[in-house]
N, C-alpha and C positions, 0 to 999 in steps of 0.2 A: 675326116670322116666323123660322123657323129654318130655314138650306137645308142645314144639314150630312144626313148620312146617319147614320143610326145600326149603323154596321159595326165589328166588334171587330177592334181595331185587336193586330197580334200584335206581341208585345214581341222583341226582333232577340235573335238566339242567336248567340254567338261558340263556336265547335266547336274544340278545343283538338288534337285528333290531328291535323291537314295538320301544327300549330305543332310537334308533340312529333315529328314525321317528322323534319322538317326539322332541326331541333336535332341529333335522331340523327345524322343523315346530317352536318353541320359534326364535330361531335365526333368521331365515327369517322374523316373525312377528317383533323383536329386530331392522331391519335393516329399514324395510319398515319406521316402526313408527318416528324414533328416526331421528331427525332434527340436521345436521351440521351447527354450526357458523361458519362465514367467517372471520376471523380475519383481511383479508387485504383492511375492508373497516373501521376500525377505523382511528378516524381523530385524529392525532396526531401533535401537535405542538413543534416543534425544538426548544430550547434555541438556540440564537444567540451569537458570541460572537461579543465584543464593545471595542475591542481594539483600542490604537491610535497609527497609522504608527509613527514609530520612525524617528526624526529628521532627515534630510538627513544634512550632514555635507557641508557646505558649499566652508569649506576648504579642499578640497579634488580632487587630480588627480588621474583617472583609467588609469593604463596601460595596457594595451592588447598583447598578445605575440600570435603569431599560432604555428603551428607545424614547418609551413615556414621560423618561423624568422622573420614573419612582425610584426610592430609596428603599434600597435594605441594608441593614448591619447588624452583622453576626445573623444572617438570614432570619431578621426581623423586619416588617417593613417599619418604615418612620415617615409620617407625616412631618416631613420639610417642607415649606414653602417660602425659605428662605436660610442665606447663610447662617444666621442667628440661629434658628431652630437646630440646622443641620450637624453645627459646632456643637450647640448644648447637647444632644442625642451622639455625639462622638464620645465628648467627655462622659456622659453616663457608663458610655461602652468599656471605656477607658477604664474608670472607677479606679483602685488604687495600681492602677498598674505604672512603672517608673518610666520606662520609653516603647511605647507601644509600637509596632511596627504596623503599618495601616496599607491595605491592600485596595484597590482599585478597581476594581472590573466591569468594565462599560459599554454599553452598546455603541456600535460605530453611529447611527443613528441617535444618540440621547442629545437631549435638550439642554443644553447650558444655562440658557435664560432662567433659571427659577434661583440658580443660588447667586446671580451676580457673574457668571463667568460669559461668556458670548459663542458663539453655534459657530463652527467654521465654515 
């Protein structure tokens, strides 16, 4: 004997908007209350550094080259148009100095040809 009933039994629904209200309403409260720090008004102090400018060499000639093929030394130009010239205008630079230390500085572009050397 069976005493059940045969009644369709309804499957339970769980309704998600009261849940999604309510969320809102925490979050909105969450955003309202809740205080941002400014981070970019802390005062911060930089270490410095204390270095000391290295010695400038006393005995020392700059030579300067352009793209052109002009000369300077000791930011003078020099009409070289030749090793000869360029040598006598070193030695003037030179004058009594004992081992001068002679510096370089060239355009990647400069002309070789005028004191005897050759263009790469």
């Amino acid at each position: 004997m069976r005493f059940r009933s045969r009644t369709i039994r309804e499957e339970p629904e769980i309704n998600f908007i009261p849940l999604i209200d309510v969320l809102l309403v925490i979050l909105i409260f969450l955003m309202v209350t809740t205080t941002y720090s400014r981070f970019a008004e802390l005062q911060i102090n930089l270490p410095t550094a204390e270095a000391q400018q290295p010695p400038e060499r006393a005995e020392q000639i700059d030579v300067a080259v352009d793209a052109k093929g002009n000369y300077t030394i000791n930011k003078a130009a020099v009409p070289a148009n030749n090793a000869a010239a360029l040598g006598a205008a070193l030695k003037n630079a030179a004058g009594d100095m004992k081992d001068p230390v002679v510096v370089i500085n060239a355009d990647a572009n400069a002309e070789g040809s005028r004191t005897g050397g050759h263009s790469p």
